[in-house]
N, C-alpha and C positions, 0 to 999 in steps of 0.2 A: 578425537573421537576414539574409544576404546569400547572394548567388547567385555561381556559377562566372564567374571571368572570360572575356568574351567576345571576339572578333576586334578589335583595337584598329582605330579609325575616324580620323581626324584633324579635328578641330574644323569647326564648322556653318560659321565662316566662312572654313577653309581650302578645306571641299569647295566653297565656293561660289566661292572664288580657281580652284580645279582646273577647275572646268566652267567657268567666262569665259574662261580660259587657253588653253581647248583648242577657242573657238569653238564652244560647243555650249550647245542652249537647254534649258528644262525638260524640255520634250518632249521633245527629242530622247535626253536623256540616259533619262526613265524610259522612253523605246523601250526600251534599249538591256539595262537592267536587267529590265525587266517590268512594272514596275506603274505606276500613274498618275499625272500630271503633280503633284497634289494630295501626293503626297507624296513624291515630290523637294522640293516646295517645303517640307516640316515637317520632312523632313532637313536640309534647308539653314538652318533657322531653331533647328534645337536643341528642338522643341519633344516631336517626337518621337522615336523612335532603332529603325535598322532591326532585325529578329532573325531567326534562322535563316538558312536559304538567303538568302533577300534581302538579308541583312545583308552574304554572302559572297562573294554576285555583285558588291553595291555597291563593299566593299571593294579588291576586285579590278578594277574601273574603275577607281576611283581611283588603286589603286595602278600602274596602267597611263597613266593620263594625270600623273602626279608621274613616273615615267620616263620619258614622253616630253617634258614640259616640261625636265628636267636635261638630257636628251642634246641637247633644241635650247641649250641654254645653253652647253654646252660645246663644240659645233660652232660657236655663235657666238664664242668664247672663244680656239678655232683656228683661227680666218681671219687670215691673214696681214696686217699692216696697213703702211701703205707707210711703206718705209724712211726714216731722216731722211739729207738730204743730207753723205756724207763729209766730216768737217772735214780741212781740211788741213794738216799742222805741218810746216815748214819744216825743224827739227832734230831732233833725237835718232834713237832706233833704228830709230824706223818712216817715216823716209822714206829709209832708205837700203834697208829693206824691199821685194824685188821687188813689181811689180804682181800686181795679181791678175786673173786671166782672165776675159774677158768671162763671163756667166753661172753662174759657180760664186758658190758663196754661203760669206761669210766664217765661218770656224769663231767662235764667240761666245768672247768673252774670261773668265777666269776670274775670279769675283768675288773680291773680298779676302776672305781667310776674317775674323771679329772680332775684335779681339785682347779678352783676359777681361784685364777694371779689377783689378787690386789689390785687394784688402779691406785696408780697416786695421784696422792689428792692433794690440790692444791691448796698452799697456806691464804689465808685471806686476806687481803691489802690493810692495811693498818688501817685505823682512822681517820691518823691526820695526811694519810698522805692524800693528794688532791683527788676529787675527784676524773679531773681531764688526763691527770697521769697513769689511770689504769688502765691493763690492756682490753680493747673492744673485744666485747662477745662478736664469735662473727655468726651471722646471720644463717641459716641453712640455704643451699641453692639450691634455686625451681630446677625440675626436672626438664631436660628439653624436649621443645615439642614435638612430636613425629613428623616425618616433613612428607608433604602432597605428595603424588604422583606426578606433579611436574614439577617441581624442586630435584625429587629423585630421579628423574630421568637427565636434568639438565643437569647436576653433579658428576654423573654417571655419562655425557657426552665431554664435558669440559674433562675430564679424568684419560680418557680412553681415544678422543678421538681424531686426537693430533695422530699418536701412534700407529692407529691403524691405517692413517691416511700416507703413513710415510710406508708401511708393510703394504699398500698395497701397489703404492708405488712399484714397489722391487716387482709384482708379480704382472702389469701391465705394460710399465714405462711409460706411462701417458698420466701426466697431471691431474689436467679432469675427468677423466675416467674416475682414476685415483677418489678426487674426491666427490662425486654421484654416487660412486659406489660404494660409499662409507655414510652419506645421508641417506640413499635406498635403504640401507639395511638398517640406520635410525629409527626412521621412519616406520619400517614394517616394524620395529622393536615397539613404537609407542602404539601402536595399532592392536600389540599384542600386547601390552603392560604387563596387567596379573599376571600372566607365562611368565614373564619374562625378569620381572622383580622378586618371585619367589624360586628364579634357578640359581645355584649356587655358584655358576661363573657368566654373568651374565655380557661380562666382554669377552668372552668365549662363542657365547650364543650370536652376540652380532658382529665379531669378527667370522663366523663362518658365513653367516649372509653375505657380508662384503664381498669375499672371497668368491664365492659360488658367481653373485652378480657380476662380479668383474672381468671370472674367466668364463661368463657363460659363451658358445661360440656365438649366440645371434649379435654380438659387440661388432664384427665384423659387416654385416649389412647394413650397421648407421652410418653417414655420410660424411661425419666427425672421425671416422676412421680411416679416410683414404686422403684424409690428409695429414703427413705425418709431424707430429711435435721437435721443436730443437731438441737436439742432446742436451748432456752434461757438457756443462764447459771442460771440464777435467778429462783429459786424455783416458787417466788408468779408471776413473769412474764409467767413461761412455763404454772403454770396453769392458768393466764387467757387466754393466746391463747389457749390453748387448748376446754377452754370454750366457745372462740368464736366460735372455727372451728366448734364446734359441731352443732351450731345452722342451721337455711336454710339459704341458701344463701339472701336469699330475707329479712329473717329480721337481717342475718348479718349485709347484704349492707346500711338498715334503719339505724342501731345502730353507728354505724360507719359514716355515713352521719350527722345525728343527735347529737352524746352524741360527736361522733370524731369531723369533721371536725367543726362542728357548724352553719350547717344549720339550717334554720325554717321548722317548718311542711309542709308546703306550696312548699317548692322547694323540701325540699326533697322527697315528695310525686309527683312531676314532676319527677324529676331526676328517680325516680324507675319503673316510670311508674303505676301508682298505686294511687285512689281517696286519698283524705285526710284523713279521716275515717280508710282506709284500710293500710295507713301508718303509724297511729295513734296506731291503734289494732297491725301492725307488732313488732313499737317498745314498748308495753307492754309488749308483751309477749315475746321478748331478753330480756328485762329489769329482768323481774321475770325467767329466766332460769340462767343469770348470778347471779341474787340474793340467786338464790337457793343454785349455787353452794359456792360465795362469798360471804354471808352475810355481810360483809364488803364495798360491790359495791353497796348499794341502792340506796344509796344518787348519784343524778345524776355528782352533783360538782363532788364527789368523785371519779366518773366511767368516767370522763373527764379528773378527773388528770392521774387517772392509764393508758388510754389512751394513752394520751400521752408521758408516761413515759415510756411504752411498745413501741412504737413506735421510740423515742430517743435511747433505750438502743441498739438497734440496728445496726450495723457500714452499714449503708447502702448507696452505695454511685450511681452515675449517668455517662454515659457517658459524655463524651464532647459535645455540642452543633453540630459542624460541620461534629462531626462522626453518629451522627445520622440523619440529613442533605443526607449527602452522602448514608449513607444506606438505606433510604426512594429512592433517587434516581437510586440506583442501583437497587431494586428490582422494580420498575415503569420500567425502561428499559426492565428487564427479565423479565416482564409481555408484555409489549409492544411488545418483540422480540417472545415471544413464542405464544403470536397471531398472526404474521405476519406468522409464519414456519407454524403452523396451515393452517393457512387461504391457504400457496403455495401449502401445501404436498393435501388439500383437493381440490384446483383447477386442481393440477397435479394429483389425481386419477380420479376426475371427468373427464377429456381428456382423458385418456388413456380409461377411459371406453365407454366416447362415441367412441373413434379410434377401437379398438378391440371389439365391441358389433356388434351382425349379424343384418341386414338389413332386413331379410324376415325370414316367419315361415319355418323352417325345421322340419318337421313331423318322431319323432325318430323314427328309424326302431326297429323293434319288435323281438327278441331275437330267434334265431333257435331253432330248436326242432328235436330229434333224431328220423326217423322212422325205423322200424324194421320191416324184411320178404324180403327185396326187397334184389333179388341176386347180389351180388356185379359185377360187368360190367366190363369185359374180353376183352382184345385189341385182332379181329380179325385175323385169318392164313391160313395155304395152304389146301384148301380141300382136302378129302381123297377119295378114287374111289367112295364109296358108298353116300357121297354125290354128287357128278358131276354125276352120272347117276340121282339120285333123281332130282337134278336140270333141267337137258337134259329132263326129263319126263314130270316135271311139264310147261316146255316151248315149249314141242311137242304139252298137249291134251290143247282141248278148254278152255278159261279160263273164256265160261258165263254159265258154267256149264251146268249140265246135260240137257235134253231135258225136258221140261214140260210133265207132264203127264195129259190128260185130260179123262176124263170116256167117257166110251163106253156101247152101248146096244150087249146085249150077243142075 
């Protein structure tokens, strides 16, 4: 499965040609674009790749600082540069040629046009001689076809992927590690194709994915990591890995970029994300830790050979092209499918909650409370004589009670 192609970019180490060129620093450039210094420097290293708007703004520097670079080029291009001094010739036409005027500038002479060589041509076969004895016209050849984007992606694994499976060896020590994380980065390569078929180092682009995937730290939380792989059989082999492993990752990844694969300072100090200086300083100081331990490793030749001798000894081998192929597409699918179940199950709760949610406040009733004293309440019965007389009395006398009493003089 591949995605629409996107705003075409020019390679991590041209944008970083464009922004030196134009006297501008990390910072100032992601001023300029928006976002943070931190990743101008993973643009410029390949490791990540702008999208959306940021992509379009980048783009668009860019593509503003590459026209401003040409037009100084061709302003440099038309500066005049001082004349060589007049020869003088004694005879022929042009010294009987009037002079020419102080400050007027001589009309430029007309180049020789080429003259076109003759072809030889060939004498033509006699008559008699047969006709099966003459030499065959040869035919013109078809031009060759362009090839798919999965012809070109599996050219482009069969080429690169032994290699990096043995590079990433040196930077983990663990086999399959090693090679997961040379199909992850496959993988996300076929996912991105167009990116990735129109950058100009394109085993550049998914040996940095490897790399990243392999020393990322959550490697340490799988359960495949606590338990540890055999060595090298080779004594002088186990301990230089082990030396490597020692180091940080960060100037593991230098030394190995560097003294391994055969980078310059310059890319390699892109690829890690990291000034030149500061790539400079990382791999001194791997240099002088493996020195320490191998006094035999100084010499860079030498820590090039063992390199890659370490990396050769190794039986390390690569899927098939198509099985990784397929396996980048099955996992795009069960990424796709488990956003779509996402996306139903949170539109099917959001319904159900607007369906079953009350409409108006209901004010919670307030929790009873037990009183105590009050006589418990008797289902009424048949009165008894001394009640029906008390009743018959109280319905015989006056019910506005007694008579007022008002004062009197005695």
């Amino acid at each position: 499965m591949t995605r629409g192609p996107a705003t075409p970019l020019p390679s991590p180490k041209a944008r970083r040609r464009l922004r030196e060129a134009a006297s501008l620093t990390q910072t100032q450039l992601a001023e300029r674009v928006g976002v943070a210094p931190g990743t101008v420097r993973a643009w410029e290293s390949g490791r990540t790749t702008p999208r959306g708007r940021k992509r379009e703004a980048y783009a668009r520097l860019l593509k503003t600082l590459a026209e401003e670079e040409e037009s100084a080029a061709r302003q440099a291009a038309r500066t005049p540069q001082p004349a060589p001094p007049p020869k003088t010739e004694p005879t022929g036409d042009r010294a009987s040629a009037p002079e020419a005027c102080p400050g007027a500038e001589a009309e430029p002479e007309p180049e020789p046009e080429p003259v076109a060589m003759p072809m030889p041509m060939r004498e033509p076969a006699p008559a008699s001689q047969a006709r099966s004895t003459r030499e065959p016209v040869p035919e013109p050849r078809p031009a060759p076809a362009p090839l798919t984007p999965a012809q070109a992606f599996d050219a482009l694994y069969e080429f690169s992927a032994p290699a990096l499976v043995r590079q990433t060896f040196l930077l983990t020590g663990r086999r399959e590690q090693a090679r997961e994380s040379v199909e992850r980065a496959f993988q996300t390569a076929w996912e991105r194709w167009p990116e990735v078929a129109r950058d100009r180092d394109p085993v550049g682009w998914v040996r940095a994915t490897a790399y990243e995937y392999a020393l990322s730290p959550w490697q340490r939380f799988r359960p495949r990591h606590r338990h540890p792989e055999p060595p090298p059989a080779d004594p002088g082999d186990r301990t230089l890995l082990n030396t490597l492993l020692r180091l940080p990752p960060r100037h593991r990844r230098t030394l190995v970029l560097y003294d391994g694969v055969g980078l310059d300072l310059p890319e390699t100090a892109a690829e890690t994300e990291a000034s030149t200086p500061a790539a400079a300083h990382r791999l001194l100081r791997a240099r002088e830790a493996v020195a320490g331990r191998l006094p035999a490793l100084a010499d860079p030749q030498v820590l090039h050979r063992r390199l890659a001798e370490l990396a050769s000894n190794e039986r390390l081998g690569a899927a098939r092209p198509p099985t990784v192929r397929r396996g980048g597409e099955r996992r795009a699918r069960f990424r796709t499918r488990a956003a779509i179940a996402f996306t139903v199950a949170l539109i099917g709760t959001t319904a159900l909650t607007v369906r079953t949610a009350p409409t108006h406040y209901e004010p919670p009733v307030s929790p009873g409370q037990a009183v105590r004293g009050v006589p418990p309440r008797v289902a009424p019965g048949s009165l008894s004589d001394e009640e029906l007389e008390l009743r018959q009395k109280l319905r015989d006398q006056m019910q506005d009670g007694p008579e007022r009493l008002s004062p009197q003089l005695e």
